[in-house]
C-alpha positions in Angstrom: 9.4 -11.3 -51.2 8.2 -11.4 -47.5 9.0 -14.3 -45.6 6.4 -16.3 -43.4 7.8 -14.2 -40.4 7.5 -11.1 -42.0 3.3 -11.8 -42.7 2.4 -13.0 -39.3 4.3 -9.9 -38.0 2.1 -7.7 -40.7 -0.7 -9.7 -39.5 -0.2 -9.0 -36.1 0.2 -5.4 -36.4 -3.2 -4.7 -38.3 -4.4 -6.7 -35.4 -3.5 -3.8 -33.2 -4.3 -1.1 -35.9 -7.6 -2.5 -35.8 -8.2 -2.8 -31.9 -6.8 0.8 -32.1 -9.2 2.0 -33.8 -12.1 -0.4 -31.7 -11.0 1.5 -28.7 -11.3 5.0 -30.2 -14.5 3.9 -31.5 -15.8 2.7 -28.2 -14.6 6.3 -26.5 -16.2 8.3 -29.1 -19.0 6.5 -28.0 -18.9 7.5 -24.4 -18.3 10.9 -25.3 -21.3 11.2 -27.4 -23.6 10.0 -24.8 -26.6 12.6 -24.4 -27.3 12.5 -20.4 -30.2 16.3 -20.5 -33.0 13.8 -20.5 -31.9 10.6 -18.7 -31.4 12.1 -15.0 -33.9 13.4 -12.8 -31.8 16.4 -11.0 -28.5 18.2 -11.2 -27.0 15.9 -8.6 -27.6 12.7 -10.3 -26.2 14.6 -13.5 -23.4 15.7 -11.8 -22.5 12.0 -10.8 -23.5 10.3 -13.8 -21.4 13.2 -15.8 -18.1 12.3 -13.3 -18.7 8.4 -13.8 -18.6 8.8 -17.6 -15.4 11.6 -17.4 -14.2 8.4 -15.8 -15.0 6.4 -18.4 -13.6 8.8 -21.1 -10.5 8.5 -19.2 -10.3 4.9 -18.8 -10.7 4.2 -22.7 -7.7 6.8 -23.2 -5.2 4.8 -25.6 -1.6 5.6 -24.6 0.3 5.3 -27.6 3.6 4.8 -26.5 2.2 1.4 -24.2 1.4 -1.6 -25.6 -2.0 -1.8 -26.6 -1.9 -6.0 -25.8 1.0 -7.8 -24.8 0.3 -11.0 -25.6 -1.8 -13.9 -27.6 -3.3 -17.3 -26.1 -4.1 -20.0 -28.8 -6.7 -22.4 -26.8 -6.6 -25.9 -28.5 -10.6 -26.0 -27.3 -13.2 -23.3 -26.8 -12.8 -22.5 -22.9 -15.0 -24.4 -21.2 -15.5 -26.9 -23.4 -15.5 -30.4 -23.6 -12.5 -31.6 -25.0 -14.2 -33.5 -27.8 -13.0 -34.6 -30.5 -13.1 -31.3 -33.1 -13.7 -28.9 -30.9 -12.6 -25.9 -32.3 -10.0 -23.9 -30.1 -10.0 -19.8 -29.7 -7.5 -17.6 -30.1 -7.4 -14.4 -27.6 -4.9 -11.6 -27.5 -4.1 -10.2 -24.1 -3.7 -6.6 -22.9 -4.0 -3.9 -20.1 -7.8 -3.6 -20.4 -10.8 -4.8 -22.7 -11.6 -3.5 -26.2 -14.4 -5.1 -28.4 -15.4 -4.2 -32.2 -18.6 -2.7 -33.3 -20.8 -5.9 -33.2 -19.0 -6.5 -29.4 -16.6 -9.3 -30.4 -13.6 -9.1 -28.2 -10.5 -7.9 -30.0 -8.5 -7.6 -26.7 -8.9 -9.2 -23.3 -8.5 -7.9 -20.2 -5.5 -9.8 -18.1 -7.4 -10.0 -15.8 -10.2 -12.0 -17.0 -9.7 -15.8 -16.2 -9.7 -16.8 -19.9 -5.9 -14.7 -19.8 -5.0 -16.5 -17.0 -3.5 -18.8 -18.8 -1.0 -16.6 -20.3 0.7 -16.0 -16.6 0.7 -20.0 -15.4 1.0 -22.1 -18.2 4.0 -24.0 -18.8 4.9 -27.5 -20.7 4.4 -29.6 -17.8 0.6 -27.9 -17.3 -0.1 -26.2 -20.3 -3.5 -25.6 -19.3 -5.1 -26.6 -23.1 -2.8 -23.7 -24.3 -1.6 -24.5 -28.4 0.2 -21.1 -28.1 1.2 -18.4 -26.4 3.0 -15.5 -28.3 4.6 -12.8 -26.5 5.1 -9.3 -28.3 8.0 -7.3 -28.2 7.3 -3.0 -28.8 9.4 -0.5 -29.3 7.3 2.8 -27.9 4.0 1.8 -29.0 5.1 0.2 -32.5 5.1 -4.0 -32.4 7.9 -5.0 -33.1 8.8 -8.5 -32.6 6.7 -11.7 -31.2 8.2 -14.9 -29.9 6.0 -18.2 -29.9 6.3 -21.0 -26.9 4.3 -23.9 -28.1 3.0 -25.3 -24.9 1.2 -28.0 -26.3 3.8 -29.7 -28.7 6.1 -32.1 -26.4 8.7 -32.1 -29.4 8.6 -28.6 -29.0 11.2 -26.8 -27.6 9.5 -24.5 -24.5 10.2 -21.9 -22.5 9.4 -21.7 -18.3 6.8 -20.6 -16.6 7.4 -21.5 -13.3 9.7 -20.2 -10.9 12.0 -23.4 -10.5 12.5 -23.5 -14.5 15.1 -21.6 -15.9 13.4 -18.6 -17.8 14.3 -18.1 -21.6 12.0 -15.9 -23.2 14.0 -12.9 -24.4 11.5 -10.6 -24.5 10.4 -11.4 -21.4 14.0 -10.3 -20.3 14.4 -7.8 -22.6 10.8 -6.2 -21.2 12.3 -6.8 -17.4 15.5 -5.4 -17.7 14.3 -2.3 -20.4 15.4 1.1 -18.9 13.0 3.3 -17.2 12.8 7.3 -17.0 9.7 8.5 -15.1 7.6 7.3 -12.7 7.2 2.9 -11.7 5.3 0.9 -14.5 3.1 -1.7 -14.8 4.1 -5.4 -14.8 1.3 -7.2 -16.3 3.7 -7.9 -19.6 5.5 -10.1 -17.5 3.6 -11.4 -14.6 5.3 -14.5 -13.4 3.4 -17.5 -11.8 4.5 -17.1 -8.7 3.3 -13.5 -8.7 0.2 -14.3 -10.7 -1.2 -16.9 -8.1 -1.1 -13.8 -5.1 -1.9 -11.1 -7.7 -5.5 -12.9 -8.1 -6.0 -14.4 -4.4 -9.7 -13.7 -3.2 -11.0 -10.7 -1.8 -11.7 -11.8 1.3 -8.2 -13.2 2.9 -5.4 -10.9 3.6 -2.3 -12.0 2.4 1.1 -10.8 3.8 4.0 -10.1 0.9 7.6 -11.3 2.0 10.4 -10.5 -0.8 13.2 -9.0 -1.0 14.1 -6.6 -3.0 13.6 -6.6 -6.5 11.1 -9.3 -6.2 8.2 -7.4 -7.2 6.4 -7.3 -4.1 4.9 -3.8 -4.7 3.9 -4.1 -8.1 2.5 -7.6 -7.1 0.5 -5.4 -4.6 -0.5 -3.2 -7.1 -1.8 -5.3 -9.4 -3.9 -7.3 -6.5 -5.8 -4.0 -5.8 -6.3 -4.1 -10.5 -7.7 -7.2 -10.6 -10.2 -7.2 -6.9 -11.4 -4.5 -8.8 -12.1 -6.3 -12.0 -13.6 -9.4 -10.3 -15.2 -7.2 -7.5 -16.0 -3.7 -8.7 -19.5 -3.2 -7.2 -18.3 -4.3 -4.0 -14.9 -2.4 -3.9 -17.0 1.0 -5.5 -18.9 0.9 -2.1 -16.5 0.1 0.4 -13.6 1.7 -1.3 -9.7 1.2 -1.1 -6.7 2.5 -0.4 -3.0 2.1 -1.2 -0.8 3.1 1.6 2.8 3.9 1.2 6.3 5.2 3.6 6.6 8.2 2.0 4.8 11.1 -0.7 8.3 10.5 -3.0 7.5 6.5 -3.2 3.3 7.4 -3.8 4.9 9.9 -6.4 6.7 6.9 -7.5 4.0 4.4 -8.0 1.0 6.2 -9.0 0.4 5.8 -12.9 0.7 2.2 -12.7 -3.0 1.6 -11.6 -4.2 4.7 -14.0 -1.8 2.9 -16.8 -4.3 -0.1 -16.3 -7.9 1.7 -16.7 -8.2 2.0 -13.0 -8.5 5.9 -11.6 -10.5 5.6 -8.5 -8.2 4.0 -6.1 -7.0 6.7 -3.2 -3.2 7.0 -2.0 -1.8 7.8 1.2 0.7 7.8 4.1 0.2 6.5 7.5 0.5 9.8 9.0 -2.1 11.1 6.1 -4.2 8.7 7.9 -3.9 9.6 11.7 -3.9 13.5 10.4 -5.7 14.9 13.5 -3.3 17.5 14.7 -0.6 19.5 13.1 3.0 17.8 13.9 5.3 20.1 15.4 7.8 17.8 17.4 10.2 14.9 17.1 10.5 11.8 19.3 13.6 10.4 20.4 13.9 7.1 19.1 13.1 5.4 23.3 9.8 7.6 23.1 8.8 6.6 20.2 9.6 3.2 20.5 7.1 3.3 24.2 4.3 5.5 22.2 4.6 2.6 19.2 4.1 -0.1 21.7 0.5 -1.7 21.6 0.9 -1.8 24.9 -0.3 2.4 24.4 -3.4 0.9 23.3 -4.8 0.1 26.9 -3.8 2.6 28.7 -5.6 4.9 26.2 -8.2 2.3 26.9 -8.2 3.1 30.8 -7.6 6.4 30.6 -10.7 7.1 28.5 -13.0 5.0 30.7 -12.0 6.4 33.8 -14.3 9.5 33.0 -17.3 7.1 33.1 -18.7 7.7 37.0 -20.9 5.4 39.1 -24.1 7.5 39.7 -24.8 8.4 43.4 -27.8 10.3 43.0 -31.6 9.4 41.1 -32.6 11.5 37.6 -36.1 13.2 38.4 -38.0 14.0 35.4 -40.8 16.2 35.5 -43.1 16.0 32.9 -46.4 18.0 33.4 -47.8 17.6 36.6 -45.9 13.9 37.8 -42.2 13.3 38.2 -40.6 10.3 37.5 -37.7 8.9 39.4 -35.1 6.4 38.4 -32.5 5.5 41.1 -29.1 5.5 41.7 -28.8 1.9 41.9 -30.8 1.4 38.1 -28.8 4.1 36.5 -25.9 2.1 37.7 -26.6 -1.1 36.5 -27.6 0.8 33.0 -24.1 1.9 33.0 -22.6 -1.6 34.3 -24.4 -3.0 31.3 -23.4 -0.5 28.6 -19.9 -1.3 30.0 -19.9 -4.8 29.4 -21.2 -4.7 26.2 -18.0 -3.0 25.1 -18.9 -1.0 23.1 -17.5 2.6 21.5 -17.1 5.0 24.4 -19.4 7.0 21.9 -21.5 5.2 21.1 -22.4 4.0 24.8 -23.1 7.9 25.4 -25.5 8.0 22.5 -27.2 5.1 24.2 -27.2 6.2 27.9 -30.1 9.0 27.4 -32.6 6.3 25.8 -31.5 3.6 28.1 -32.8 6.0 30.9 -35.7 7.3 29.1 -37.1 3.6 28.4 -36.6 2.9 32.1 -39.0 6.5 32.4 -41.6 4.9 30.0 -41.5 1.9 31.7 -43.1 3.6 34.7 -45.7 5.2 32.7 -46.9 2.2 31.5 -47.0 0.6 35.2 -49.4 3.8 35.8 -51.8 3.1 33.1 -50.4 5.7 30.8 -49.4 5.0 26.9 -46.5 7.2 25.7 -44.8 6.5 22.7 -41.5 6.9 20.5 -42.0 10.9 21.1 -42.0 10.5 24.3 -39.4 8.5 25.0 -37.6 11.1 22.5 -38.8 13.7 24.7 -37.6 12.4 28.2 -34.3 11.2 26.5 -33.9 15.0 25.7 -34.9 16.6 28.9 -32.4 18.9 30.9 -32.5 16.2 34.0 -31.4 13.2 31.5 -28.8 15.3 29.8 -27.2 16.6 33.2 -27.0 13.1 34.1 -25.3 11.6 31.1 -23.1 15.0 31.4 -21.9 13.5 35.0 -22.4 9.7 34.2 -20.7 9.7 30.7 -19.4 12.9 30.0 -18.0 13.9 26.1 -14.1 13.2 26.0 -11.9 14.7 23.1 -9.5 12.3 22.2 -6.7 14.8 21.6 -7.3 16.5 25.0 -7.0 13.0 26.3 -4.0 12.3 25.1 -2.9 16.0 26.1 -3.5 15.2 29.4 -1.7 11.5 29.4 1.4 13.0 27.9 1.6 16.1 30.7 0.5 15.0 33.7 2.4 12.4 35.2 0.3 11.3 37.8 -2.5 11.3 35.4 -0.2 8.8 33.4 1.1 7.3 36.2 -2.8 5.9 37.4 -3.9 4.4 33.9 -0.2 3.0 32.8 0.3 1.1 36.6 1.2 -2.4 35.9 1.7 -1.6 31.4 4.4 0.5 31.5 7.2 0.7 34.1 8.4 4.4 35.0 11.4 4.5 32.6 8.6 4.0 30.4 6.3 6.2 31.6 9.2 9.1 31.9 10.2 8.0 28.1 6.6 9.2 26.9 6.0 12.8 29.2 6.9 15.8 27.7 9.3 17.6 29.4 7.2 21.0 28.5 3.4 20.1 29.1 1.4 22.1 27.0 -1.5 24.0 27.3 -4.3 23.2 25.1 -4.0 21.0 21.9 -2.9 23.7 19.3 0.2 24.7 21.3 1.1 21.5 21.5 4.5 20.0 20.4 3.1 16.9 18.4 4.6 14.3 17.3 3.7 11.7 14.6 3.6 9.3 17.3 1.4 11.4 19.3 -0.7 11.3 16.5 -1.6 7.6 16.1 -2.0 7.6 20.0 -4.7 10.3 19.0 -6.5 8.2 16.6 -6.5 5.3 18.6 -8.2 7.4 21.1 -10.7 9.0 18.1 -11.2 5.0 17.5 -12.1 4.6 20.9 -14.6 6.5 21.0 -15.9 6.8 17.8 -15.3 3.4 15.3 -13.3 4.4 12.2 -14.8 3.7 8.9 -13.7 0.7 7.2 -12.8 0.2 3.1 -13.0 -2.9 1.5 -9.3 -2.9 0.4 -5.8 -2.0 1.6 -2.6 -2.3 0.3 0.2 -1.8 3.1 3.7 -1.4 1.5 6.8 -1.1 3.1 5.0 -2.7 6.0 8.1 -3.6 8.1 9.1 -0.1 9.2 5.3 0.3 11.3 4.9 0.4 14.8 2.7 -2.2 16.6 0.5 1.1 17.3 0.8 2.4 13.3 -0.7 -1.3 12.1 -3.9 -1.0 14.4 -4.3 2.3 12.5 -4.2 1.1 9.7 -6.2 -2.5 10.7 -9.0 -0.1 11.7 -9.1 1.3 7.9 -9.9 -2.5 6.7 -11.5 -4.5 9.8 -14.4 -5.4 7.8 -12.3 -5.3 4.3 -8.9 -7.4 3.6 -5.5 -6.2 3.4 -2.2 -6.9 1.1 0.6 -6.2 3.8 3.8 -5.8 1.6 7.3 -5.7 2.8 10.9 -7.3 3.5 12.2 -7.8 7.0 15.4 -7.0 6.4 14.6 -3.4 5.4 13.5 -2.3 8.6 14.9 0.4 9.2 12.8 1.8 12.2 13.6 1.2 15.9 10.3 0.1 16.4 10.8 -2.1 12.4 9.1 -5.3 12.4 10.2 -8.3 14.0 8.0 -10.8 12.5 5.5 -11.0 10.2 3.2 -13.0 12.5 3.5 -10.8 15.5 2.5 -7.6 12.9 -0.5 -9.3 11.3 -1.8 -10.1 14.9 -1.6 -6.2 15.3 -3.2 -5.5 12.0 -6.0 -7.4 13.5 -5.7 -10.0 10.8 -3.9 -13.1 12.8 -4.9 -15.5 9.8 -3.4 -14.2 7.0 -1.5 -16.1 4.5 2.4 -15.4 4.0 3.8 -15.6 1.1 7.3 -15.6 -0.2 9.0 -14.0 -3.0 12.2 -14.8 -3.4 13.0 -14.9 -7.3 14.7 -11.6 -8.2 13.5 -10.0 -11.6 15.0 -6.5 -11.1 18.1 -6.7 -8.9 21.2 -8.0 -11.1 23.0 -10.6 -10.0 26.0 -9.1 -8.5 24.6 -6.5 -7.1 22.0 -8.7 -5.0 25.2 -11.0 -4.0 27.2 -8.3 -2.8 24.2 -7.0 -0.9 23.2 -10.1 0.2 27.0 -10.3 2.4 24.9 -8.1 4.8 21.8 -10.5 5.6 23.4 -12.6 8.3 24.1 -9.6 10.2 20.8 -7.7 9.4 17.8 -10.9 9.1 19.0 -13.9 10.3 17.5 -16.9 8.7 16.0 -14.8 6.3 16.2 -16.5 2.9 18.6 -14.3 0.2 16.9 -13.5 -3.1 18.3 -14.9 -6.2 18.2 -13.0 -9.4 17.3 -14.6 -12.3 18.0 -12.2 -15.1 20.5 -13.5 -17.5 22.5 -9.9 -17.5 24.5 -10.0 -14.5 24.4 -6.0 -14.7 27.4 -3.5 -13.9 28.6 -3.8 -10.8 32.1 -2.2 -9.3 33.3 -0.8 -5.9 35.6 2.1 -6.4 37.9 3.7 -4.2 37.7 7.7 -4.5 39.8 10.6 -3.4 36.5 13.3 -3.1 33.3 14.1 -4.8 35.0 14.9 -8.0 35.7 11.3 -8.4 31.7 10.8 -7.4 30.7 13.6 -9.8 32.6 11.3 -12.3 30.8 7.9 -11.7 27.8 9.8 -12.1 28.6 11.2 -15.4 30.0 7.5 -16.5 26.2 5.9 -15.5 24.6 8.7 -17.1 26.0 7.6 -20.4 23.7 4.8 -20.1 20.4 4.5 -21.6 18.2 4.8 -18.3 17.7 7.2 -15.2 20.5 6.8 -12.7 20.2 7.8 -8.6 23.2 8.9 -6.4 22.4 7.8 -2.9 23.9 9.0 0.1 24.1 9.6 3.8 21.3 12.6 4.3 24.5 14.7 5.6 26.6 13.7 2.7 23.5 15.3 0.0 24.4 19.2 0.9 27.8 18.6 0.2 27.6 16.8 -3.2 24.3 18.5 -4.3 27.0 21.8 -4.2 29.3 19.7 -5.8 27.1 18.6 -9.0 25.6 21.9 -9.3 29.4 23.4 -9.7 30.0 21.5 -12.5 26.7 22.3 -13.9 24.6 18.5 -13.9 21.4 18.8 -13.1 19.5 16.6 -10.4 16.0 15.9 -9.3 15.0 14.9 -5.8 13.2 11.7 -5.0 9.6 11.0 -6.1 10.4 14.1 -9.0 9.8 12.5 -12.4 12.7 11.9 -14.2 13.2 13.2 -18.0 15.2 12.6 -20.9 17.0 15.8 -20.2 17.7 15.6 -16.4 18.0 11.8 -15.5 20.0 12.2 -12.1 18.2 12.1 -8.8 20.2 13.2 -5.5 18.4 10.6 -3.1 19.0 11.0 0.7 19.5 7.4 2.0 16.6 7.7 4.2 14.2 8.1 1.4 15.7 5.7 -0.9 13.5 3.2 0.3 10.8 1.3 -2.6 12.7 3.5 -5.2 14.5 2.3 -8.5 17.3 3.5 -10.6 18.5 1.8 -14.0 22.2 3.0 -12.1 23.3 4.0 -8.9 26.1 5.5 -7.2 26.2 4.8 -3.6 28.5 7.4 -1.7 30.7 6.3 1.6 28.8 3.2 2.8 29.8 3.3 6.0 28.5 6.9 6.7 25.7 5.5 5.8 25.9 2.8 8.8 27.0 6.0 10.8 24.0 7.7 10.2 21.4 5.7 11.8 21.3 5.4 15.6 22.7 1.6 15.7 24.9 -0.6 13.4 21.7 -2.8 12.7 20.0 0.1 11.6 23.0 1.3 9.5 23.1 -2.0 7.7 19.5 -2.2 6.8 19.7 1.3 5.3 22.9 0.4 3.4 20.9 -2.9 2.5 18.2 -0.6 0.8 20.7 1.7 -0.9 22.5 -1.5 -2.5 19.6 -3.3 -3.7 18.2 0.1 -5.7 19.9 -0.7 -9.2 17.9 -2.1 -12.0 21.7 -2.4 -14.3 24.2 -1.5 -12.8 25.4 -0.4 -9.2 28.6 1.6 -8.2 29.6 2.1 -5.0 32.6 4.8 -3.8 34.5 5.3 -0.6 37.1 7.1 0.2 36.7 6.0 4.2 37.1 2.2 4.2 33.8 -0.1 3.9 32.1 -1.6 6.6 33.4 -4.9 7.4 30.5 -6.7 7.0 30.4 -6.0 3.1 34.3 -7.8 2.9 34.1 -11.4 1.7 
């Protein structure tokens, strides 16, 4: 005989046999739409035939994820008065919308607002909330449910808030699950704290501090979901953009918008971004601390205007029988005023020619003749007005430009007087000035220098949305790049001060936001830790005095404290053999290193015959190792990881501050369980 349990748990699964079977039906539908007779050409065809592939592929129903999460029982219809027998609704709540054949919902998006209550409601404000039911899965199969009956003050409840003490085990048991593959979605357990910046308006930019295992990037992530949701037309035109450190961390994150219906979202590197030249050359760190300055910014500034001449002589322009003459001394206050308008060093040029063609018809009209547009088309065009806006206001390459700043010395020496000093200026100069722009030794600092000269001249095109992860390891000169991708658009800047790990890496989150060009952005701090266990963020946290001052240490929250050991080893056959022990977990496991450790124990683990990935490569069932260079490690997770020789870590970056922060972000990459070997002995910053 079933039990009471053991029905609503039937019940519940032909729920999601049903809404199965809704969304099949709904995608059947799109693909049986007949589009021969609806469009007018083969271009609208073609996009209308895109938008519903789209479609097609936003409807796909991944069976080993979780159809809906979750179930809200309102005590009143939302929205309604709370009279006396109004009768309450009851919504279940998953990664996107699916409605039956007569369109009643069977699943609600999370992020419409009636779900919001399933993210912030909690006993002291539960938000007219009878129930809310959590669902536990194992692959795509439901499992288990768990009830909190917000409503009920005799009840016993469970938190929702960040000071309360969180209980639900399937909330846990979903945080702490172990992952192979690429990052997942978090919308399963979304907490308040999160939720509240996950739906902030479109139109403010909000800046992301947490540390790690706080969420921060799939908090980021989810923003850009649900702007889209409650913004769509808007964000279809303008567009937006996810920008992260590295391809193996975009690797890394990019099925978790897909996982939630949304495909059109583009992904990209800074230096993706400022992708003007090829990059052949390194900076030292004291160049390209001088090229990241914003201080770069102005003398690109003065070294671009200086082409602009004062004319001397008049522009003569014959047309038919007359010639008209404008002198020196108008063409120079038509230059004076496109100057002060300050406007693109491009766009002025466009203007120049009709600014000196008006002052043409002008003069016609003073003679009694009528010319028109055309004319004024015509005159703008002629050989005398284009010789003069040649001399005046001549073309400038912003490459060539910054050629010329970075070999000539004198050339730099005139527009960096009084911004730089010469240390400065001899920091920057190549010490082989090239040619012409292909031979050239670029950098990747030379290359944001060369798109804040492009911007110069030419303004960049601004989206509607970007999401700026990692943010602390940018260069004052790297966040105007990316500012000028979103200065009519808003921005999610997304990052943790103490793992900079840059010479140039961010100071203060003020001082960078005034740089992105968005000076009023709201901070925000996250500082609950759902991923990091317990010991492993307290022994990482030993470094945070030395590395962030002041900065406030994140505390875990999970109930499993996780694995955590330091172990003294003789070689890499002792590493080899922490590996193999965290590979007996359930879960993908990462051996971090110093980058000039990796050749040595990549040989080592491919002697004994275990097989490894590289970071960003997708981890299987069969080969759940990844080798990670320190240097990448940053934004990545591992179930377990073995951290090799901490202090050549610290040895491998330029300064000890530097060292730390890096060892910082190889400590803080376990999900369960962290082990960390030396045979040298370990900085003395990580001994209590």
């Amino acid at each position: 005989m079933s039990t009471p349990v053991d029905d609503r748990l039937s019940r519940e699964r032909s729920h999601l046999a049903a809404s199965r079977s809704a969304l099949r039906a709904m995608r059947e539908g799109v693909e049986a739409l007949d589009i021969r007779d609806v469009t007018a050409n083969w271009v609208n065809a073609e996009v209308l035939a895109h938008q519903i592939g789209e479609r097609i592929k936003a409807l796909a129903d991944l069976s080993d994820t979780p159809l809906f999460f979750g179930r809200l029982d309102y005590l009143h219809a939302p929205g309604a008065a709370e009279a006396e027998g109004a009768e309450g609704e009851r919504f279940y709540i998953g990664r996107r919308h699916v409605h039956d054949a007569d369109g009643d919902p069977m699943v609600i998006d999370w992020r419409a607002p009636v779900s919001q209550p399933f993210y912030r409601a909690s006993r002291k404000d539960p938000m007219d909330i009878a129930l809310r039911r959590r669902f536990g899965y194992t692959g795509g199969d439901l499992t288990a449910y768990e009830d909190e009956h917000l409503s009920d003050p005799a009840a016993v409840t469970l938190s929702g808030s960040a000071g309360e003490a969180r209980t639900s085990k399937l909330l846990q048991q979903e945080i702490e699950r172990p992952r192979v593959g690429p990052m997942r979605d978090i919308v399963a357990t979304i907490q308040p704290e999160q939720d509240e910046i996950v739906r902030s308006g479109l139109s403010g930019t909000v800046c992301v501090q947490g540390g790690p295992g706080t969420g921060k990037t799939a908090v980021g992530l989810h923003r850009v979901a649900y702007l889209l949701y409650a913004h769509r037309e808007r964000l279809a035109r303008t567009g937006t953009l996810v920008i992260g450190p590295n391809r193996s961390f975009l690797h890394y994150i990019e099925q978790v918008l897909p996982a939630l219906g949304e495909l059109t979202v583009q992904q990209a590197t800074v230096e993706d971004l400022v992708a003007h030249v090829e990059i052949k050359g390194t900076d030292d760190a004291t160049a390209a601390v001088v090229k990241g300055d914003a201080r770069m910014a102005r003398v690109l500034r003065r070294a671009l205007y200086s082409h602009v001449t004062v004319p001397t002589e008049p522009v003569v322009v014959v047309r038919g029988s007359r010639r008209w003459r404008v002198a020196a001394y108008e063409l120079e206050e038509i230059v004076r005023e496109l100057l002060d308008r300050d406007i693109r060093y491009g766009a002025a040029r466009e203007a120049l020619p009709q600014r000196i063609a008006h002052a043409v018809l002008v003069q016609m009209e003073r003679s009694g003749e009528a010319p028109d547009d055309r004319v004024q088309d015509a005159v703008a065009r002629s050989s005398a007005v284009k010789a003069a806006v040649k001399a005046v206001w001549p073309a400038v390459d912003p490459a060539k430009l910054v050629l010329r700043l970075l070999s000539d010395a004198d050339f730099l020496a005139e527009h960096a007087a009084g911004i730089l000093d010469e240390e400065e200026q001899k920091a920057v100069l190549w010490a082989k000035p090239a040619r012409s722009v292909k031979s050239a030794q670029w950098s990747a600092a030379d290359a944001v220098l060369i798109d804040e000269a492009t911007d110069l001249i030419q303004r960049t095109h601004s989206l509607g949305h970007v999401v700026l992860d990692e943010a602390q390891d940018l260069s004052p000169m790297q966040y105007r790049a990316v500012g000028r991708r979103c200065t009519t658009g808003s921005a999610t800047v997304l990052g943790d001060l103490a793992q900079g790990t840059t010479p140039w890496a961010t100071r203060g989150w003020e001082e960078a936001l005034a740089h992105l060009g968005k000076p009023d952005a709201v901070i925000e701090e996250l500082t609950a830790g759902f991923r990091v266990p317990t010991d492993v963020i307290t022994y990482a946290s030993r470094l945070l005095p030395h590395i962030a001052p002041g900065l406030t240490p994140v505390v875990s929250i999970r109930e499993n404290p996780g694995h955590f050991e330091v172990r003294p080893v003789a070689g890499t056959t002792d590493v080899v053999d922490a590996c193999r022990a965290s590979l007996r977990h359930e879960g993908s496991t990462g051996l971090i290193a110093a980058d000039a450790r990796v050749p040595e124990l990549a040989a080592a683990l491919t002697e004994v015959g275990i097989r490894y990935l590289g970071p960003g490569e997708e981890t299987t069932q069969e080969t759940r190792l990844t080798l990670v260079p320190a240097s990448l490690a940053k934004g990545l997770e591992y179930d377990y990881v073995v951290l090799d020789e901490p202090q050549a870590v610290v040895d491998g970056e330029p300064d000890e501050r530097t060292g730390l922060r890096r060892l910082y972000v190889a400590l803080t990459r376990a999900v369960s369980g962290l082990t960390v070997t030396h045979a040298a002995p370990l900085p003395p910053q990580l001994i209590a």
